[in-house]
C-alpha positions in Angstrom: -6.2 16.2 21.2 -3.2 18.4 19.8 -1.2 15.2 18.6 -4.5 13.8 16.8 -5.6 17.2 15.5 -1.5 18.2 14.3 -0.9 14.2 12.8 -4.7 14.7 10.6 -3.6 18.2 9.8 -0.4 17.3 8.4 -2.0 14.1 6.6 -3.8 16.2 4.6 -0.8 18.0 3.7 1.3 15.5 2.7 -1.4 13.8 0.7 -1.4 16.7 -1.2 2.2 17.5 -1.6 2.1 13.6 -2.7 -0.4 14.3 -5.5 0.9 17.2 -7.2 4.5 15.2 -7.2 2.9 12.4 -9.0 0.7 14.4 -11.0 4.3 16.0 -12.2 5.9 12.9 -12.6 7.5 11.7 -9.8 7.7 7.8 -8.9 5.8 6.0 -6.6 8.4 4.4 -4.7 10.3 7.4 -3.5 7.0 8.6 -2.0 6.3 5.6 -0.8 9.6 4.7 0.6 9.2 8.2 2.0 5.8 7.6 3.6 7.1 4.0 5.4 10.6 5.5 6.5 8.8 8.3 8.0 7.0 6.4 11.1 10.3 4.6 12.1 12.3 7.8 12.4 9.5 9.1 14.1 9.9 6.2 17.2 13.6 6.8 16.8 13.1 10.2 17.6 10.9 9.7 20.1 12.9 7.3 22.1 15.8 9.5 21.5 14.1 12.5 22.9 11.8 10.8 25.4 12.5 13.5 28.7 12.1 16.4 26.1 9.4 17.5 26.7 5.4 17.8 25.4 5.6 20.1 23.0 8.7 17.9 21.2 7.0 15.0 21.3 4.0 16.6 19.5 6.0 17.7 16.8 6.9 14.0 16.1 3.2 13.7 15.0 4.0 15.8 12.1 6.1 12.6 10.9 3.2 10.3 11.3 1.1 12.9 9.2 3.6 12.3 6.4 3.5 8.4 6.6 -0.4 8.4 6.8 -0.6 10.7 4.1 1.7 9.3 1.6 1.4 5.6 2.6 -2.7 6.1 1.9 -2.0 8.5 -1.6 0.4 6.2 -3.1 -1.1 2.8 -1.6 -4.0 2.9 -4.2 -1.6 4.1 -7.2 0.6 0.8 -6.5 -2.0 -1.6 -6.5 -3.9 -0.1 -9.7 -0.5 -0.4 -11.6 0.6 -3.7 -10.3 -2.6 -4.8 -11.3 -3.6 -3.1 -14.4 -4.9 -5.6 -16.8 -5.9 -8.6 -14.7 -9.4 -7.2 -12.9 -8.0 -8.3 -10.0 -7.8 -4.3 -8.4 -10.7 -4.6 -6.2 -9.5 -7.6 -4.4 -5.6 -6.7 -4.0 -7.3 -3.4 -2.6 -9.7 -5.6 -0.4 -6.7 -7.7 0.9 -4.5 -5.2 1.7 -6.7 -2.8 3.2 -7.7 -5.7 5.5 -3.8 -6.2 6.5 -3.5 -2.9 7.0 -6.5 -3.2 9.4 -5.0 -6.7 11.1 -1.8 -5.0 11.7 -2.5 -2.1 13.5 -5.3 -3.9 15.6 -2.8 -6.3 16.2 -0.1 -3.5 17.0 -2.0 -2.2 19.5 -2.6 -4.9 21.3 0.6 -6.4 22.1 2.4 -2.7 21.9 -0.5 -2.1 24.7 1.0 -5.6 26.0 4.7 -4.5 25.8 3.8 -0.8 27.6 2.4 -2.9 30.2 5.2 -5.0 31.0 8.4 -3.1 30.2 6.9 0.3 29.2 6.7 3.0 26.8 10.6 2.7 25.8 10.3 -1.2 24.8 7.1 -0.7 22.8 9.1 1.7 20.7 11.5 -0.1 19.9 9.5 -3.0 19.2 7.6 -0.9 16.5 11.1 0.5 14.9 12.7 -3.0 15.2 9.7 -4.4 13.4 9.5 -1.7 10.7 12.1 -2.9 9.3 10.2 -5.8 7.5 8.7 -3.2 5.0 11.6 -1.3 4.7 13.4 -4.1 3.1 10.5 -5.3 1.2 9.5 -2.3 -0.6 12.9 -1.2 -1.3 13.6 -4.3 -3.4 10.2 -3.5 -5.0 10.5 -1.8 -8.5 8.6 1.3 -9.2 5.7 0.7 -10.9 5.0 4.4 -12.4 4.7 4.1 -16.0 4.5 0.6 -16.2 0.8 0.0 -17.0 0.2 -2.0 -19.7 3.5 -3.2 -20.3 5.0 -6.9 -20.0 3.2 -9.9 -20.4 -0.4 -8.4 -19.0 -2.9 -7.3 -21.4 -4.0 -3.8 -21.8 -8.1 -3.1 -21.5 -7.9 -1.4 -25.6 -6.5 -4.9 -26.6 -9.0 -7.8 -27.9 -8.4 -11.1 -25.6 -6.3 -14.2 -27.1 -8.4 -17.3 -26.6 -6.7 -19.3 -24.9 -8.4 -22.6 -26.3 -8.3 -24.4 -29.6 -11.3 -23.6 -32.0 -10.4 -26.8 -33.1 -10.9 -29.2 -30.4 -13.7 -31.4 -31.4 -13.1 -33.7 -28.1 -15.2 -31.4 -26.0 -18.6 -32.1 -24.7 -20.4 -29.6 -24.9 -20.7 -27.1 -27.7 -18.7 -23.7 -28.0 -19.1 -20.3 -29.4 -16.8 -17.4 -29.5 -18.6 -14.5 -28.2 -17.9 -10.8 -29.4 -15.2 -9.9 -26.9 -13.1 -12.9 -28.0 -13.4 -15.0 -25.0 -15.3 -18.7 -26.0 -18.2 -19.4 -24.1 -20.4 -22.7 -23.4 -23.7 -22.7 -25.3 -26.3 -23.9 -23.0 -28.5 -26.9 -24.7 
């Protein structure tokens, strides 16, 4: 009960800690980066330290109270800049929420697997072998803070181009520009 209560404790610390950085300016990558190179130090340390004692391995929950925290802060900051513009936030949110939820059901059940079969040592380093996937990912990733509206995407304050010809006359049915700019399909 002490890891779960000391891990959602210091979640809510680092989700705040994480906010008033942003809020002041600070990046989204370096908290995020921050957030994802937290949980594998946290299996490094616990492998390292593994006869330590109880009380050490509790502590390493603090590090998974960062990674929540800032991992679940930032997540929602990333996808509402990376997709600023296109309408698209709800379903990048839905996606990745759900591979969040694939991967740690999936996690579980073959770390479960590997505790099983070659113990608590293997599963560990399973977990900080394989977190090394996001590591490299998101460190080739650019940051995204300040970069709404920018490039090729259209801000929400601008009027849509069209992107077809008012003057096609080899369409079928007939067309009307509508007040936002987009044409629509009269109905007959």
């Amino acid at each position: 009960a002490g890891a779960i209560v000391l891990a959602q404790f210091t979640m809510t610390v680092a989700t705040w800690v994480g906010d008033h950085l942003t809020k002041q300016g600070m990046g989204r990558k370096p908290l995020f980066m921050a957030g994802i190179l937290s949980l594998p130090i946290r299996c490094a340390l616990i492998i390292w330290f593994k006869d330590a004692g109880s009380s050490y391995l509790l502590s390493t929950q603090i590090l998974d109270g960062v990674g929540g925290g800032l991992i679940g802060l930032i997540h929602p900051y990333l996808i509402a800049d990376i997709t600023f513009g296109t309408g698209r936030f709800n379903v990048v949110m839905g996606l990745t929420a759900s591979c969040f939820g694939m991967g740690a059901t999936l996690s579980n059940f073959f770390g479960q697997m590997v505790v099983e079969h070659f113990g608590h040592v293997a599963s560990l380093t399973g977990s900080l072998v394989l977190s090394a996937a996001p590591i490299i990912l998101f460190s080739r990733m650019p940051e995204t803070y300040g970069q709404r509206g920018s490039g090729s995407r259209r801000s929400y304050d601008q009027p849509p181009t069209p992107s077809i010809s008012r003057s096609s006359s080899s369409s079928t049915s007939p067309k009307s520009e509508n007040e936002t700019g987009y044409q629509t399909y009269q109905t007959l």
